[in-house]
C-alpha positions in Angstrom: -27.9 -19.5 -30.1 -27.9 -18.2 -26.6 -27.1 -14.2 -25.5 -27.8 -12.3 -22.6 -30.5 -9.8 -21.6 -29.7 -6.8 -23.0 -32.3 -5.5 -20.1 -29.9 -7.5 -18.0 -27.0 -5.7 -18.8 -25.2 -9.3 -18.8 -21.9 -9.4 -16.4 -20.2 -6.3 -15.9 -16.4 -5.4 -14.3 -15.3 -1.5 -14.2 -12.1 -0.2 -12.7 -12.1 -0.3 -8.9 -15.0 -2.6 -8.3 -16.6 -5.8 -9.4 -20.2 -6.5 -10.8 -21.7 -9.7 -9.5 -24.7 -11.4 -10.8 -26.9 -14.5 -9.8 -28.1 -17.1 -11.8 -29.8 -17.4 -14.4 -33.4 -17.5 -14.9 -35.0 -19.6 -17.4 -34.9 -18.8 -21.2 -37.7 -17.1 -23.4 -37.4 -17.7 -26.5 -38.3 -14.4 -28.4 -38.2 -14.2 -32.8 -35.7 -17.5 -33.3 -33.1 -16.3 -30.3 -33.0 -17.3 -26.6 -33.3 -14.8 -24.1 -31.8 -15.6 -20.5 -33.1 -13.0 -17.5 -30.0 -12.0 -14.9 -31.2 -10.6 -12.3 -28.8 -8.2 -10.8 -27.4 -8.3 -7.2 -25.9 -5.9 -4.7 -22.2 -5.1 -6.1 -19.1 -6.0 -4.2 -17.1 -2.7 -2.9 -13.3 -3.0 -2.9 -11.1 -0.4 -1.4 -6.9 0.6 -1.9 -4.5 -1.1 0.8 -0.8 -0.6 1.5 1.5 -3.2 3.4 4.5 -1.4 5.2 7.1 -1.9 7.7 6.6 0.7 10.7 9.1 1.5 13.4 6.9 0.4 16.8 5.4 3.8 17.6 6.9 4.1 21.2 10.3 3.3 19.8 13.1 5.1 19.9 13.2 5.9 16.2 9.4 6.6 15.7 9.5 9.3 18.4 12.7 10.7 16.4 11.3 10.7 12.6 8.2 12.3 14.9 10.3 15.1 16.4 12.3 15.9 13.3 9.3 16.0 11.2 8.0 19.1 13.5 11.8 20.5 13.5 11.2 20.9 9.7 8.3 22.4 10.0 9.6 25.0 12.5 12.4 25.6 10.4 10.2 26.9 7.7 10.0 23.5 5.4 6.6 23.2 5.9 4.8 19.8 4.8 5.2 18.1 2.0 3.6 14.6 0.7 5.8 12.7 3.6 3.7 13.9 5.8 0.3 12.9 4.9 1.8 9.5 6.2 2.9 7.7 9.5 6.7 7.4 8.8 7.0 3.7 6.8 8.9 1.4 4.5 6.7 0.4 1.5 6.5 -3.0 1.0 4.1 -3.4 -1.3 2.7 -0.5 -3.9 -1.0 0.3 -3.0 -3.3 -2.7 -4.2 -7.0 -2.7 -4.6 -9.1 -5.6 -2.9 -12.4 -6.4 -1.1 -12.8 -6.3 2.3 -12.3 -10.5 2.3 -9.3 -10.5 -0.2 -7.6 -8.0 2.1 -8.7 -10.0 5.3 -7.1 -12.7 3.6 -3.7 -10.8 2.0 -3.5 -10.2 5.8 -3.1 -13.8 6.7 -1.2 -14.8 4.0 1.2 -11.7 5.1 1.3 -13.4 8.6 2.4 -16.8 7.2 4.9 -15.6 4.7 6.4 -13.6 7.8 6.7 -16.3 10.0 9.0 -18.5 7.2 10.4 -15.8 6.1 14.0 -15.0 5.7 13.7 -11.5 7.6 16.0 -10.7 9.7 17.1 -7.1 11.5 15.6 -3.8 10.1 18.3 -0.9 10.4 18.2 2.6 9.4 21.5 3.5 8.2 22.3 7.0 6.8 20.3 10.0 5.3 20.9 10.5 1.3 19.1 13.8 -0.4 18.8 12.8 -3.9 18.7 14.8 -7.4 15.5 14.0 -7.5 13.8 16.4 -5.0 13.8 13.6 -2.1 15.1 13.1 0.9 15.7 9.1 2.1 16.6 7.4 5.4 18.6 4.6 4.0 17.1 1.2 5.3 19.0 -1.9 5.4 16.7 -5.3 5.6 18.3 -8.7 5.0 14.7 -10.7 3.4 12.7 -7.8 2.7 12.8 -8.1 -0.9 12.3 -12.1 -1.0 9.0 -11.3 1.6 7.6 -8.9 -0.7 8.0 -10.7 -3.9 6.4 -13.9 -1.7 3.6 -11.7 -1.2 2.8 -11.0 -4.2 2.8 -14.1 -5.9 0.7 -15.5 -2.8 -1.1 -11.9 -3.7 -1.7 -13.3 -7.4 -3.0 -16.7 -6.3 -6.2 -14.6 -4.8 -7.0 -12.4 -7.8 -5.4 -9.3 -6.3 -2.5 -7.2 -8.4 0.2 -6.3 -5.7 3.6 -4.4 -6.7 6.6 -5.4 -4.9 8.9 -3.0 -3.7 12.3 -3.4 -2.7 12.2 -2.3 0.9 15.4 0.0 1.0 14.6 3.5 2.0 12.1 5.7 4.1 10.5 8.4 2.7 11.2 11.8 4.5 10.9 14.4 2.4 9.7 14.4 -1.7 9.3 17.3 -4.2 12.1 19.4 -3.1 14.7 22.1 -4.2 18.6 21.0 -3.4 18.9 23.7 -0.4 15.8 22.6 0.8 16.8 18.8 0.4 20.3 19.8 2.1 18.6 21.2 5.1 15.7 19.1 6.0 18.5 16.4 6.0 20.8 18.2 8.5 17.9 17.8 10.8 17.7 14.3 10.2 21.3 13.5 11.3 21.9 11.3 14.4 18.6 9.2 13.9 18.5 5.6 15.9 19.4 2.8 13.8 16.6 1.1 15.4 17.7 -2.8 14.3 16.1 -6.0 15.9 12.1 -6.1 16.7 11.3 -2.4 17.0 9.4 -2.9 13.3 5.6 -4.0 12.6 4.1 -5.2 9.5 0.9 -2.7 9.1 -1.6 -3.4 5.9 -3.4 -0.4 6.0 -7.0 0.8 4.3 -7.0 4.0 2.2 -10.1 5.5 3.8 -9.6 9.3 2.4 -7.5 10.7 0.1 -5.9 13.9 1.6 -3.3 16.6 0.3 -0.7 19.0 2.4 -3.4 22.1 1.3 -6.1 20.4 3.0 
């Protein structure tokens, strides 16, 4: 019978990156078994991406979310999770990839966009929820149908991707109800921003911050 070294460490896969190993050498055969040398290589280092829909930032609507964001903060709201973010629609959840399988999510992403069946992107109105958050309701025909074609294109190159379904933007999160009530007052009267004032972004998680920081 045939094992691996156990000076080798054989083939090896932990959470968040992937062990790779070249081939292998020739056998020894030691006391009756077979002993194959694997001689271990340079690991291959994946990182977390995120693929959103981002009002263009000189548009209308960016500058607004922008403004109203430091309205809250003068008003005493101070930051919250929302923040630690450009203003965005998740498409997908965060995914973790190598640098190539991301390169190559980021064609497939271009592809998928061009057949898609996506039309206008509109902000409609701002809902404070039970749940501590505050949404901008977001209206896009296609979204969903994209983001599930991503992820099955996703699944085709060994990389996990969540769908989401593309209806709200985060503006607030982790909130009491007045706090909820007010930070949406400030949000009233936002663009609606429809037509091509959106970009696709896939974005790298390079550092994880928090509002404390």
């Amino acid at each position: 019978s045939s094992c691996q070294s156990e000076r080798a460490g054989g083939n090896r896969q932990g959470r968040g990156r992937t062990g790779a190993w070249s081939r292998p050498g020739l056998p020894r055969r030691l006391g009756g078994r077979v002993w194959v040398d694997m001689a271990p290589i340079q690991e291959v280092e994946q990182s977390e991406y995120l693929c959103t829909l981002q009002p263009c930032a000189s548009s209308d609507l960016a500058q607004a979310l922008l403004a109203r964001r430091a309205s809250c903060i003068l008003a005493g709201y101070g930051v919250d999770a929302t923040g630690l973010y450009p203003p965005h629609v998740s498409v997908t959840g965060f995914f973790t990839a190598t640098r190539e399988q991301a390169s190559t999510f980021c064609e497939l992403a271009r592809r998928e966009l061009e057949h898609a069946a996506l039309r206008a992107v509109e902000a409609r109105s701002v809902v404070a929820t039970d749940g501590g958050h505050v949404l901008l309701d977001i209206i896009a025909p296609g979204a969903a149908e994209f983001s599930a074609a991503l992820t099955a294109g996703a699944a085709a190159l060994g990389v996990g991707v969540r769908p989401k379904t593309v209806r709200h933007l985060s503006l607030a999160s982790c909130r009491g109800s007045d706090e909820c009530a007010g930070i949406a007052a400030l949000h009233e009267g936002l663009p609606s921003q429809g037509g091509a004032g959106w970009e696709l972004v896939v974005s790298e998680l390079t550092r994880r911050s928090d509002v404390e920081a």
